[in-house]
TORLODREN-785880 format. One record per atom (N, C-alpha, C): residue in three letters; x, y, z. Coordinates in steps of 0.1 Angstrom, whole numbers, plus 5000, padded with zeros to 4 digits. Each point is the difference from the previous one (the first is absolute). Layout:
N
ALAXYZ/...
// end
This chain:
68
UNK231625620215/UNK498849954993/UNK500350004985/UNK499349874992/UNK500150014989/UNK498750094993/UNK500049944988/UNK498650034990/UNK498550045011/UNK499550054991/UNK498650025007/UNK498349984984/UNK499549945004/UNK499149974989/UNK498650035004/UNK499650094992/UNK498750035006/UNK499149954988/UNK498649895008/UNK499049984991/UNK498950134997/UNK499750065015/UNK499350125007/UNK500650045006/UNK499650145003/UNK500650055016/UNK500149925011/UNK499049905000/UNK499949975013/UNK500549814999/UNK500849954992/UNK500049914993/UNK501549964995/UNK500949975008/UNK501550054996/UNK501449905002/UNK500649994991/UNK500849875003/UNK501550095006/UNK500649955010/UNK501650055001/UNK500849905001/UNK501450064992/UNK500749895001/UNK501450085013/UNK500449845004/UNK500850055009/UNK501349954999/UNK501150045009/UNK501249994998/UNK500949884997/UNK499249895007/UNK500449875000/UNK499749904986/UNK499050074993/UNK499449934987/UNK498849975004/UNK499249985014/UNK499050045001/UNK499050095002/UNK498749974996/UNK498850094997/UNK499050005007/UNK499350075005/UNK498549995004/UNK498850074996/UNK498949995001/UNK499050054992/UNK499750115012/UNK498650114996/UNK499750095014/UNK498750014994/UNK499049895002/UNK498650014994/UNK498850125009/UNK500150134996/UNK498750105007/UNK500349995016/UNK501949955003/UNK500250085012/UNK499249885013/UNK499349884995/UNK499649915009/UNK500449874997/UNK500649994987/UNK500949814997/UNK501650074993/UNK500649885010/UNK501650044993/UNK500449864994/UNK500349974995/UNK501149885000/UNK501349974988/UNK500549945010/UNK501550014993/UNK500049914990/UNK501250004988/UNK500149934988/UNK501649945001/UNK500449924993/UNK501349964998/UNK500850134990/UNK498950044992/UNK500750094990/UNK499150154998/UNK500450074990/UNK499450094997/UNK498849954993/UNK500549974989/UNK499349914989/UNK498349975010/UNK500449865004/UNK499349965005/UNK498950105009/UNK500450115007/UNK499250045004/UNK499350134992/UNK500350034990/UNK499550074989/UNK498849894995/UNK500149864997/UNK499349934995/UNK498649975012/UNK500650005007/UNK499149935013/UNK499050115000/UNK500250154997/UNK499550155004/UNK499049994988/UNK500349984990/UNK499449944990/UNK498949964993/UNK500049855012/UNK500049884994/UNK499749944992/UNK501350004992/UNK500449944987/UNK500849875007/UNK500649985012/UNK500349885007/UNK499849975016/UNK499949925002/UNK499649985017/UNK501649925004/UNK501250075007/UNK501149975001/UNK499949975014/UNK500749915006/UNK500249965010/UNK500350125009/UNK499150015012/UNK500750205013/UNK500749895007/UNK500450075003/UNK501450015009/UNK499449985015/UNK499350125001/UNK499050065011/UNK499350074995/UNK498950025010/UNK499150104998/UNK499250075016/UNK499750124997/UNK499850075013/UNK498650104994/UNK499450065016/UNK498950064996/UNK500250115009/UNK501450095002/UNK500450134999/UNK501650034996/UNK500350135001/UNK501349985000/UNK501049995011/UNK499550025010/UNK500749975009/UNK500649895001/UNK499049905001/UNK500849884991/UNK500649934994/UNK499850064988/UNK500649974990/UNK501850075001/UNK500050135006/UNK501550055005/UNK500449925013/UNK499549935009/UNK500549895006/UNK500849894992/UNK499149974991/UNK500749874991/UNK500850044992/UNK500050115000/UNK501850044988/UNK500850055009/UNK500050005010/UNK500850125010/UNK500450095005/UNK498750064997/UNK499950164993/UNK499750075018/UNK500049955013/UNK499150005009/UNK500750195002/
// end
């Protein structure tokens, strides 16, 4: 795992190995970013970047990275 960005506790951007990112909004919206950047901004919103995906747990969301 890369970076990790916290707006709030509950409010948190990570970056991952591949150069992609995903948000972890209060543990019930995730979605993934092309960049860190971008999902720092999206967490933000200072920009509305294109997701990747998006999910409403993490189970999820570790499906679609491979994490199973």
């Amino acid at each position: 795992m890369g970076d990790t960005y916290y707006r709030r506790a509950s409010q948190s951007a990570h970056g991952l190995d591949d150069g992609r990112a995903y948000i972890n909004y209060e543990g019930n919206y995730y979605a993934v970013y092309r960049t860190f950047q971008e999902a720092m901004e999206a967490l933000d919103g200072t920009s509305i970047p294109e997701r990747l995906a998006e999910f409403s747990t993490e189970e999820e969301l570790d499906k679609y990275l491979g994490e199973e």
